[in-house]
Structure formats: C-alpha cells, structure tokens
N, C-alpha and C positions, 0 to 999 in steps of 0.2 A: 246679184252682184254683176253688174256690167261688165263687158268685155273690154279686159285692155291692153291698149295698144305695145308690142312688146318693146319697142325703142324706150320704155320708163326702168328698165333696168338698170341699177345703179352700174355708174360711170365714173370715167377718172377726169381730174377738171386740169388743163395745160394756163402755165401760167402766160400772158401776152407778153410778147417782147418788151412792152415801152411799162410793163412794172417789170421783169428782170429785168433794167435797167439800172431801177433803182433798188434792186434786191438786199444790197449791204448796208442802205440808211433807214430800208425801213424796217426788214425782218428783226432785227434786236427789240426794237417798239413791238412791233406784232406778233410777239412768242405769251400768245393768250395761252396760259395754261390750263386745260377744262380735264380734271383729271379728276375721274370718279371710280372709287374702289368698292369693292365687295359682292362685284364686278367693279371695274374700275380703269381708267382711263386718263391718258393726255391727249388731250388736242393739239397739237403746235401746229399753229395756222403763219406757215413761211408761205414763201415764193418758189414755191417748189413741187413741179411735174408729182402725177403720179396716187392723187389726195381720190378717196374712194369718197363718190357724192351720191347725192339722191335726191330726187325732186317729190317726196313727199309731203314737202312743209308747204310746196303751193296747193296743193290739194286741201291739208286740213286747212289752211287760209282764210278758202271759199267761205270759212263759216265762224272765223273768227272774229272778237271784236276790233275795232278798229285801232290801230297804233295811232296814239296821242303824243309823242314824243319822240325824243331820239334818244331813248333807255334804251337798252338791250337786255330782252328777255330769253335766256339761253336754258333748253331742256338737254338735261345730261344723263344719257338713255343706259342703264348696265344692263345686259343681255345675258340672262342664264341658259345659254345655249354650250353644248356640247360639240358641235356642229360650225366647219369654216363656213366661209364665207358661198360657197357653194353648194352647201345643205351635205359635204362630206363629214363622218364621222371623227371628233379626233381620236389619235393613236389612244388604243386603251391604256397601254401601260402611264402613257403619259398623262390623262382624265385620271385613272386609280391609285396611282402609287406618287405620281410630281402631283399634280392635285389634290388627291384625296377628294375629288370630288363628285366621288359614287360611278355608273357607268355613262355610258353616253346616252343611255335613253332617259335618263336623268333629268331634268330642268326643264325640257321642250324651251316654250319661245316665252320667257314669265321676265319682266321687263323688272327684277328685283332691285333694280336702284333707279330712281328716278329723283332726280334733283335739279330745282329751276335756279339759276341763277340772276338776277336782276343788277346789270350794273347802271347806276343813273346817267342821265345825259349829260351832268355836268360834274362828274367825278362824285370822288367821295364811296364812300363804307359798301361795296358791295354784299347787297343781303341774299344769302341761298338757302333755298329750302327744300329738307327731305320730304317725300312724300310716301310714309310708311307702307309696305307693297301692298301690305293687306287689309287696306283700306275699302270697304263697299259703299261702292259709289254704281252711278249708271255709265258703264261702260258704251264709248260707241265707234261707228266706224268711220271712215275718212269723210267721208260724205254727209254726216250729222245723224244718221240713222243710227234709231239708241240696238245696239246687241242685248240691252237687258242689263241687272244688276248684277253685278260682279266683284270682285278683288280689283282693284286698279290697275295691278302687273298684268293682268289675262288676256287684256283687251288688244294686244301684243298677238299673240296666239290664235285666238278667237278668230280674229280678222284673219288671219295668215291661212287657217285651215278653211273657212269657208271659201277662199279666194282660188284654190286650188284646183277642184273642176272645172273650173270655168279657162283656166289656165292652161290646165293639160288638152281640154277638149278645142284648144288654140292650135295645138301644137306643142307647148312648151315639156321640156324635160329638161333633168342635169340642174344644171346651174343657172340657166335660165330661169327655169321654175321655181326655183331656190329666189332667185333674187328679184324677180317680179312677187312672189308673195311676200317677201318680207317686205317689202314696197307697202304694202298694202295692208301691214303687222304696223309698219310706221306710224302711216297714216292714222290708224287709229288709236294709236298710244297718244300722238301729236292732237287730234283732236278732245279725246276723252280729257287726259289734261288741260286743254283750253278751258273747257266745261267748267270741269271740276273748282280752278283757279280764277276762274271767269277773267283771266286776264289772257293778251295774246303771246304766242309765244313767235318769236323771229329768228331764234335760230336752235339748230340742237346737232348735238354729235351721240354718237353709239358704238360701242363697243360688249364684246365679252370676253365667256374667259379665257380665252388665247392669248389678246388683245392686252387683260391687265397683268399675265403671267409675263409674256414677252415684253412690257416697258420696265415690271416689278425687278425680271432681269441684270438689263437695264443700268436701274438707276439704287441698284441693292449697294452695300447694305443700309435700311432705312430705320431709323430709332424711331421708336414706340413708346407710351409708358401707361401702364396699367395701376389703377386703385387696389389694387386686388390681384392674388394669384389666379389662374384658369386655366383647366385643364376642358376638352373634347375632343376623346379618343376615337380617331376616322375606324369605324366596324360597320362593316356589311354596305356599304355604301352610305352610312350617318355618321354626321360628325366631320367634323374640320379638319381634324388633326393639331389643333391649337394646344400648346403646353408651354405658357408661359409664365414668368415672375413675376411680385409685385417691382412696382416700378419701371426704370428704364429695360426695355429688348430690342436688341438688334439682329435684326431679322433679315433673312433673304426671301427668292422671290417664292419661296412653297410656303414658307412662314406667314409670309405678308399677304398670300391669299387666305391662310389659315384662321392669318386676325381678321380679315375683312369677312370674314363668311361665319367666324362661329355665332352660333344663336342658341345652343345647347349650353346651360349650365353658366347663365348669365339671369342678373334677376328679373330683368323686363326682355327676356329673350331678344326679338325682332329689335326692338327699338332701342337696346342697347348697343344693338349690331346698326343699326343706321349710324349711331355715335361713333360707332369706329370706324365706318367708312370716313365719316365728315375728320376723326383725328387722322387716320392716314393720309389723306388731299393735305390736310394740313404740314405734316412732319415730312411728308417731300416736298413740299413748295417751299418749306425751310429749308432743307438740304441743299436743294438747288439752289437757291438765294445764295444761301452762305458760302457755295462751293464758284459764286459767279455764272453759273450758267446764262443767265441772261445777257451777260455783257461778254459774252465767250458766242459769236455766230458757230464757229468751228464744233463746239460741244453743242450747240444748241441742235445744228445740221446734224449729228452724228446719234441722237436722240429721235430727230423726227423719222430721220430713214429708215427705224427700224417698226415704229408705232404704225408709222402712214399703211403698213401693209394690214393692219386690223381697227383701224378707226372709219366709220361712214359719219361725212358730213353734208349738210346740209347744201346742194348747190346755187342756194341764192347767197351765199358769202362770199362778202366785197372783203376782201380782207386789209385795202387802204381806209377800209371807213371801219374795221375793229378796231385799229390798232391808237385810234383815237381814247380810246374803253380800257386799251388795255393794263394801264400802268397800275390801277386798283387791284387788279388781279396779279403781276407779278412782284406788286409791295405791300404782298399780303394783306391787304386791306379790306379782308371779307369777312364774316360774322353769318356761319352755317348753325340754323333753326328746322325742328323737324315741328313738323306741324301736328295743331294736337288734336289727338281721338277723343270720341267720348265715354268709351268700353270697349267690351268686347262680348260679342254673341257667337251663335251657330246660325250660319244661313248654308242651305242646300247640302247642310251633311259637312258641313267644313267652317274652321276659325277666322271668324272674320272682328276689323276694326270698324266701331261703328263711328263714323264722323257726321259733326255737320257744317254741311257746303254752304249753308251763309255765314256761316263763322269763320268759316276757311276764308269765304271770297273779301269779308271785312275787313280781316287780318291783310291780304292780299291788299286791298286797295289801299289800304292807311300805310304799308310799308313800301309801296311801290308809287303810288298815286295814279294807280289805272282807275280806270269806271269801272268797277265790278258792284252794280246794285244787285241788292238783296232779290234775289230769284228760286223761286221752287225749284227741284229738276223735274221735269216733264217724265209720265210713268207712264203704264200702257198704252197705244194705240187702243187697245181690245179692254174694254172695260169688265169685264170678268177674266181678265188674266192676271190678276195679283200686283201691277205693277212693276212687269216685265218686258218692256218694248216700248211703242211708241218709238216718237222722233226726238234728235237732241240738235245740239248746236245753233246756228242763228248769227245773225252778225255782233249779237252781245247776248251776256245770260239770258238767259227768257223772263221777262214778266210776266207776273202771276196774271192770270186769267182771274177778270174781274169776279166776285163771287160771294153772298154771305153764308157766313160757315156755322152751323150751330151744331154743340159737344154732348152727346148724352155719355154718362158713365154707367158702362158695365161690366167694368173691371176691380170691382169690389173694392179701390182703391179711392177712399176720403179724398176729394179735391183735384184726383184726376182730369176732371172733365176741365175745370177752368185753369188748371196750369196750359195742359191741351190749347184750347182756343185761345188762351194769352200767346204760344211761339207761332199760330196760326196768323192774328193780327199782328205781332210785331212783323209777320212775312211781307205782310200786305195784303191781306183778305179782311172785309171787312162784318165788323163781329155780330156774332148772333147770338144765339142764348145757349146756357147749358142748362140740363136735368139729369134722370137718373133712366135707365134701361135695365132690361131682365138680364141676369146674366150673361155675358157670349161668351164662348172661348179664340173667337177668331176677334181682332177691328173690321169692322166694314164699313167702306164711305157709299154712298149714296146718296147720288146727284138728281135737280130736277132739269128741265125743259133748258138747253145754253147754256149745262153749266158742266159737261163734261171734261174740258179740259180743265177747270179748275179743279176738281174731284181728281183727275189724274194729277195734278200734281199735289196735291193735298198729302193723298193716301205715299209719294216718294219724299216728301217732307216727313210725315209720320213714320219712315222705314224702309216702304217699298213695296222689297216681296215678301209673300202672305198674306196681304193687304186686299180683300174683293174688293173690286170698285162696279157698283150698277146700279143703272136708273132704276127711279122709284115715280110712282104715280105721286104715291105718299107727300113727297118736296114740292115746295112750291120753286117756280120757274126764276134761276137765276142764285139758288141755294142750294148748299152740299151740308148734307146731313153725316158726321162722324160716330157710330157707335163704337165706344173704346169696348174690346174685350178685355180676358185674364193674361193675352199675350199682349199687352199694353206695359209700359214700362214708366216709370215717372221722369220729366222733363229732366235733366243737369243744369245747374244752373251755367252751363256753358250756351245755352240754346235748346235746339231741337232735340228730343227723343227718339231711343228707336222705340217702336212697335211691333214687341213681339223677339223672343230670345231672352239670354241672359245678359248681363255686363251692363253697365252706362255709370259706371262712377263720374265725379264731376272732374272730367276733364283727361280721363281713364289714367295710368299709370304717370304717377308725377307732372297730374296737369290740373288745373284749376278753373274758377269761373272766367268766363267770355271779356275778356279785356279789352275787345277789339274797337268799341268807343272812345278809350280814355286817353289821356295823353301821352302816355308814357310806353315804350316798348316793352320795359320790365314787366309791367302788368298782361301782357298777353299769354294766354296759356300754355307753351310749347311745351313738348314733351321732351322732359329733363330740361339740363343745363345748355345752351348756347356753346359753341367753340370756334374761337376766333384765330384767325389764320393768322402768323404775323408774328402770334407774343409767345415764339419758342415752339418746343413741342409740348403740347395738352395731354394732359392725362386723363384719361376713361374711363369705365367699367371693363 
C-alpha cells in the first residue's frame, strides 16, 4: 500500500460567496434527498458551510469506465460502525440499550447498505438498486488491485485495516488515522462496486449508525406497514429489538432502527431486511412531502444542521449542476430493485450470496444505458492460488482474454460439461469440445502456452475460490482446459454457476431466469417485489 499523503483527510467544503448569493432560489431545488436506512441516511445537499467531504471518488475514478452522459450515478454507503467519526467508541449505553445494537466492537467497518441510485439526464423514474451485502464478488482496493473474493460489505474493512501500518508508521494517530484509513475503506467500496456494476459511479454519500439514529430523531414519528406481525428480541448483543404489528406502525427513532436492521425471523432474512430499508426511504420521503418540507427552506435548514454532522460526501459535488436531477427524487419518482442472487453457499467458513456479475452488469446497462459489456472478473494473479487475487478495475469491465475453452465432466453430473461451456461462450470465449473425466472432487482449470489470463478469469466466472488454476504441458497453446469436479454445481438458468458449495436455485429466493435481454423490466429477475417511492407508504415483509 503506498504511502499517503495526510492532507486526503476528509474535510469540510465552504460554500463560495457568489452561490450564497443565491442560496434561497436554489436550495428548495437542491434538497436531493439520499436517505439510506438500515443504516440509513439523508443527504440534503444545501448551500450550507460545514458538509463532511472526501476525495475518494477521484481515486476510484482512475479506473472507472467512462461517463457517457449526464445521468447521475449516486452510491449510497450504510456504515455498520459503532465508532464516530474519529475512530471513538459510542457511548455503550447508548449502542446497547437506544440501539440495541449489540456492543461497540460489534459491526467493524461492513458497508451493510449499499444502494446505487441512477437518476437519467433528462428526468423521469429514477431507478435504485440494493446490493445485497452478502454478495461474493471479487472485492478490490482503490487503485484496482483485486483484495480477493469476498462479501461485498468487506471490501470497506479490508482496505481500511491493511492501510493502517503504513499510516501509523507516517505519523498518524487519533483521528487522523481514523480518517485517512477510512479514505482508503472508501476507496475501495467505490471501486469494487464499479467492478461489480460495470457502470461508473459520480457520486456517493456515507453514513452510519449515529448518523441514521440522529436524522431518525429528527424526523420521528415515521409510519411503516408490515404484511406480517414480527417479533426480534435484542439478547446478548442479537437481535433488533423489533416488535411489531401487522399493518400500519408508528415508530420513533430506536424503533426505526429496529425495523431497518432486523434480519432474524423474517422468511428471506437479509433481503427481506434490504426491503425494509428500500420501505423506510420511502415512508419518510412521504412524510416529508406531505408535511412540505421541500417548499419549507426553514424546516428543510433545520434538518440538515443536524444530519451535516454524520453524513461524508463526496467532494466533487457541484451541487448547482444536482439540483438540475433533483425534482425526481423529491416527487417521489423512484422505483427501488434489489438485485438478484443465484443461491447461496459457504465460502471460507461463512454465508455467502452467490451472484452473477454479467447478469448484474446486463441488467445494469439496459436500465441505465451505460456500456457495461459482458466481462469475466479477473481471478488470481498466482495461478495455483484458487482464484484469489490478481488485478481488477480497468477504464471499463475487462474483456475476456481471448481463448478456446474445452469442458470435460467429472462431476458425475449428466450434461454438466456442456451446460458449463454454453455460459463460457455466451461470456465470449470461443468454444471447444466437451468429454467425460475420472472423477475429481475439486474443478481445476488448466491453461496452455498465452492463455493464462483467460484461465484466470474462466475459473471467477465458474465461482472463484477453490478453483486451482495451472499450466499444463497437456493444452495446446491459446486453450484452457475445465475439469468440472463433485464441487461443480449445475448452471441457473439465470447464467453463470457457482463451482463448488451449496445453494444456486434459479434466481435464489424469489428470483427467476436472466431477463436481462428482453424488453420489458418485469421480466428481470430481482429479488422479491419492487417499492416505488411516491404511491403512499408500501407495505413489507
């Protein structure tokens, strides 16, 4: 990790005289509200001193694809930290008994809400989308360097602790150190998401749970409505503290963390809990609507001066050229989609969602209209390390490395092999032959002469990690030979497979085959139902 420079500490950003000029014609327009729960957040981007920024969206930049438009791509960061803004502890009583949310060594730095917002260049339906946290993907760091395959939240973390010797051995301590690593926690949330979405991101805000307990405050009491009664009683540091009715609840602000976080004793756990963050954002951008806050500067000012002290934004925001974007988001005009997995497995001892990233990135360009072509992720550097490392990022997805690919099955499973090289060639590799092999219990790819990096990206399209990747005399020059083992798993008709673990229904909980060609939204696979901001308060799981 390179040594950096300590002036990237996040900073407060002063607004210039000649926009407080125009402060009271324009701020009513520019009250974008980016408010994400479960952790969960407002942004209100006024004209007003004091706004906690960070310059790591120029860093992951360097390695994104190109902006096509004048869309705005907004990443909305929830921060399961226990921990201000200066790497202090919060008050226990206040973490354990107003939260309920276990002690403060609890959460570390796991980026549990990540939602992109996409508002188009020329108005109209803004689309956002959850990105379930426990999604394994190849996580990486600011600079495009893959950390390995991971949870998506992690990548947050990951970065933040390995940035820290190098920090301390600066000089840094306190809060400093605190806030140059999480710089660097950004950064690679900011990038991995790029990756993952193969589209660019231009702006993002971050918050946690301080952050959404102090606006929850606020802007209490906020109506909810559940399909269902639910109970999750907070013991021993698990559990929400959630106990609610079916139907309408009006909640305050311990409540309203309670709904946005329980995940205990709901049917699809985690991604029932994405649906309730996505209802919460909803049922307060009602309230507010309805109560006038936008056409109220007085209330609107009387909201952000309390938020501004736990929200970091991004310091490339022009907030005369948002508020152009903004009216779709304060006239409800958005339509929140979590995106869909394809199971779920055990990777490294721990639950993870298995997705696949050209289906994401399909889905992604037909609802957004970025370039995101069809791309392997790139896996090892080190070809016998399983598909753990290597490089990522790039000024767009990566194209597959040229390569012919041919499938033996030795996973005991009828038709393996040629399901296999069918989601290979739809990737872009062009196809070879399948047979049958001696039993394995592991997949091993096995590349010849030029054709290592398509082998590494082969074997993170097939899964990842546990995947051996090494040359063979055996291949001819310019071909990657796949044997499937018993830890092979059969394709979803959503796309790609994983290799190796349990789980991969089509489309995993309440999701279906790969839509992402056809013409219509409805047909795309998201997990559960859609909740559109606007038509009332929505009711949940």
């Amino acid at each position: 990790m390179a040594d950096r420079p300590r002036n990237r500490a996040v900073g407060r950003r002063s607004a210039p005289s000649l926009v407080q000029a125009g402060r009271a014609a324009v701020a009513t327009a520019s009250a974008g509200v980016l408010l994400v729960s479960g952790i969960s957040w407002f942004a209100y981007n006024s004209l007003t001193d004091g706004l906690n920024t960070s310059d790591a969206l120029a860093v992951a930049q360097r390695h994104a694809p190109p902006k096509i438009d004048n869309s705005i791509n907004l990443l909305l960061i929830g921060l399961d930290s226990r921990k201000d803004m200066n790497g202090n502890d919060l008050p226990k009583q206040f973490v354990e008994q107003d939260l309920h949310a276990g002690s403060s060594d609890i959460g570390g730095y796991n980026t549990n809400t990540l939602i992109l917002l996409h508002i188009p260049a020329g108005g109209g339906k803004v689309q956002a989308f959850s990105i379930p946290r426990d999604d394994y993907v190849q996580t990486l760091n600011g600079d495009g360097t893959s950390q390995g395959f991971h949870k998506v939240k992690e990548a947050y973390g990951i970065a933040k602790a390995a940035a820290e010797p190098a920090l301390k051995a600066q000089g840094l301590t306190g809060a400093a150190l605190e806030q140059q690593s999480r710089e660097v926690g950004r950064e690679a949330t900011l990038a991995t998401v790029q990756q993952f979405l193969g589209i660019r991101i231009d702006h993002f805000a971050e918050v946690n749970l301080l952050g959404f307990y102090d606006i929850a405050q606020v802007v209490q009491p906020i109506t909810v409505c559940l399909k269902h009664a639910t109970k999750d009683p907070a013991m021993a540091g698990q559990g929400s503290g959630a106990d609610f009715h079916a139907g309408y609840n009006t909640l305050d602000a311990a409540q309203a963390l309670a709904f946005v976080r329980q995940r205990h004793n709901l049917t699809n756990g985690d991604l029932d809990r994405t649906h309730r963050q996505q209802a919460f954002i909803s049922s307060v951008m009602y309230k507010l609507k309805q109560e006038g806050l936008f056409n109220d500067l007085g209330k609107m000012q009387s909201l952000f001066d309390v938020v501004k002290k736990d929200v970091v934004l991004d310091s490339q925001w022009n907030i005369l050229d948002f508020a152009q974007q903004v009216p779709s988001l304060t006239g409800g005009n958005v339509v929140f989609n979590t995106l869909p997995i394809q199971g779920f497995a055990t990777r490294n001892g721990e639950s993870v969602n298995l997705v696949d990233e050209l289906q994401i990135q399909r889905i992604m360009q037909r609802l957004t209209g970025h370039d995101a072509s069809p791309a392997a992720t790139p896996a090892s550097s080190s070809p016998a390390s399983g598909g753990n490392g290597g490089s990522g990022g790039g000024s767009a997805p990566q194209q597959v490395a040229p390569a012919t690919v041919d499938v033996l099955n030795g996973s005991g499973i009828t038709g393996l092999a040629a399901q296999k090289l069918k989601s290979l060639v739809d990737a872009g590799w062009s196809q070879g032959r399948t047979g049958n092999a001696a039993p394995h219990t592991r997949t091993v790819v096995h590349y010849g002469s030029g054709a290592q990096q398509a082998a590494q990206q082969i074997a993170a399209k097939l899964g990842g990690s546990g995947i051996r990747v090494a040359s063979s005399s055996a291949v001819a020059p310019g071909r990657v030979e796949v044997v499937l083992g018993t830890d092979a798993t059969p394709t979803s008709p959503g796309g790609a497979a994983a290799s190796g673990g349990s789980g991969g229904g089509a489309g995993g909980p309440g999701g279906s085959s790969d839509g992402a060609q056809a013409g219509t939204v409805s047909d795309i696979p998201f997990q559960g139902s859609a909740v559109e901001m606007g038509q009332g308060i929505p009711c949940v799981d």
